[in-house]
Residue, then its C-alpha position, 0 to 999 in steps of 0.5 A: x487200854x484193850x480192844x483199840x484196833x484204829x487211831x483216827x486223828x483230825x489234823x489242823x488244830x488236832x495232829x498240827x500245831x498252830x504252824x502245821x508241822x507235826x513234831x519228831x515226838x509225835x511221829x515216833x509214838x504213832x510209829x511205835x503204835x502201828x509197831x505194837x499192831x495198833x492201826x494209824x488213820x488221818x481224818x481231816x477236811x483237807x483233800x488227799x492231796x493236800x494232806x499228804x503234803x504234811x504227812x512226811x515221817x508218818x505212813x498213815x494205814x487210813x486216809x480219810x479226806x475231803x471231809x469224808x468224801x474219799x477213804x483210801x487204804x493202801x492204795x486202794x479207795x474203799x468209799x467217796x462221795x461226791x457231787x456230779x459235774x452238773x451237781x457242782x456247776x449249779x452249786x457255783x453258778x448259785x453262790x455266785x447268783x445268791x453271793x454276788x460275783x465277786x464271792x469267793x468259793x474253792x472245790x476240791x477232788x481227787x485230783x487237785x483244789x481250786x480257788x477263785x481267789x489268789x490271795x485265799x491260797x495260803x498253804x492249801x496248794x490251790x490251783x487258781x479256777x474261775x469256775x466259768x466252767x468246772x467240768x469234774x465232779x467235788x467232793x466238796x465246795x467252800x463259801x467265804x461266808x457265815x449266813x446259813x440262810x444264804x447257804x441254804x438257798x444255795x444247797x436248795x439249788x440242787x436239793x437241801x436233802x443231798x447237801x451237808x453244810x457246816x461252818x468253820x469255827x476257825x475261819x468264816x467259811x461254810x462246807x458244803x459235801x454232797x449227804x454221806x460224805x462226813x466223817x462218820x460215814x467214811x468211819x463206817x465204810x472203814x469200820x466195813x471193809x477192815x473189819x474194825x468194830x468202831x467201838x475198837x477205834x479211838x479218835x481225836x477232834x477239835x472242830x464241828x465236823x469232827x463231833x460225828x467221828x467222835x461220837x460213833x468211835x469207842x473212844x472219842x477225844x477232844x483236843x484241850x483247844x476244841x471248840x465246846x460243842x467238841x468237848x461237850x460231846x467227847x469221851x475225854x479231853x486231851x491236852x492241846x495240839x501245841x501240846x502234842x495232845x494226841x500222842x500224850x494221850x497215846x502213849x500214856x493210853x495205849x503203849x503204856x505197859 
């Protein structure tokens, strides 16, 4: 296949298996296709912080992180997109008024996660908060609930227009990312400032917030284990992640000659 310039590859449920690791296989694909020219790029959900966590072996040339809200390159940011101190503060202050107290809500930014619940933690590498008074901007907030129209009205606390919401399909959870900060933005902001065409990209998804990614690349792949509105929308279906999915379809794609 010609004229693919970037890779872009979700990780939870995409480039992870179900355990989170990312096999020796896998890693060695990636690495012969940035070898061949073909640039390598994450774009996941998860903060900076935290996926870099799980990258050892692979030395991604793109970062796209928090959803969308932050791309960097080398070291260099090149777009983020977050919510102000205040924007943040009367998010929270509303899912605790229209969730009740005891809801549970995480937020992250460039510089850390943070949960009011220890036992949400898992492997996110959260720094415990209670968000009596969170003073830094976030690039985005999650709720421990599934009912829109609670989620709405807590959008409407600072304007439904500035706020992007989706579910999860895999956890019952709501995102909310201040308007531009999705995947498909970041892509653009990339696609800008590399000269990339996105036409020249391909990219891999599993997830809700993966079928805008997936729809403005040249080639948008679903995993075999996406959900359908994934694999409705995709160019093509790869095999699983548990099946090493993305570089199967690498190597037998773009390596094979």
């Amino acid at each position: 296949m010609e004229n693919i310039s970037l890779i872009l590859s979700d990780l939870d449920g995409t480039l992870f298996h179900n355990d989170k690791s990312i096999s020796d296989y896998t890693k060695q694909v990636i690495a012969r296709a940035q070898k061949n020219g073909i640039m390598f790029g994450i774009s996941t959900s998860r903060a900076l912080v935290n996926a870099e966590r799980f990258l050892d072996g692979i030395c991604p040339d793109v970062l796209i992180t928090n959803g969308g809200g932050l791309v960097t390159h080398g070291n260099k940011k090149i777009y983020a997109c977050e919510f102000s101190p205040e924007e943040i503060n009367t998010l929270i202050k509303s899912a605790f008024d229209v969730l009740g107290a005891d809801s549970v809500i995480s937020v992250d930014n460039e510089k850390g996660l943070y949960s009011n619940s220890r036992e949400e933690l898992g492997d996110k590498f959260w720094s415990f908060n209670d968000f009596s008074n969170f003073t830094e901007p976030a690039m985005k907030m999650c709720l421990k609930t599934l009912d829109r129209e609670k989620v709405e009205k807590i959008a409407s606390s600072v304007g439904i227009e500035k706020v992007e919401f989706l579910p999860f399909s895999d956890i019952p959870w709501y995102k909310l990312s201040k308007k531009g900060a999705t995947k498909e933005k970041a892509i653009e902001a990339v696609s800008q400032n590399l000269n990339i065409p996105t036409e020249s990209i391909v990219s891999f998804g599993d997830d809700f917030n993966d079928i805008g990614m997936l729809k403005l690349c040249g080639k948008g792949i679903a995993m075999q284990n996406a959900i359908d509105e994934v694999k409705q929308i995709a160019n093509e279906i790869c095999l699983s992640n548990e099946d090493d999915g993305v570089a199967r379809w690498i190597e037998e794609n773009l390596l094979a000659f």
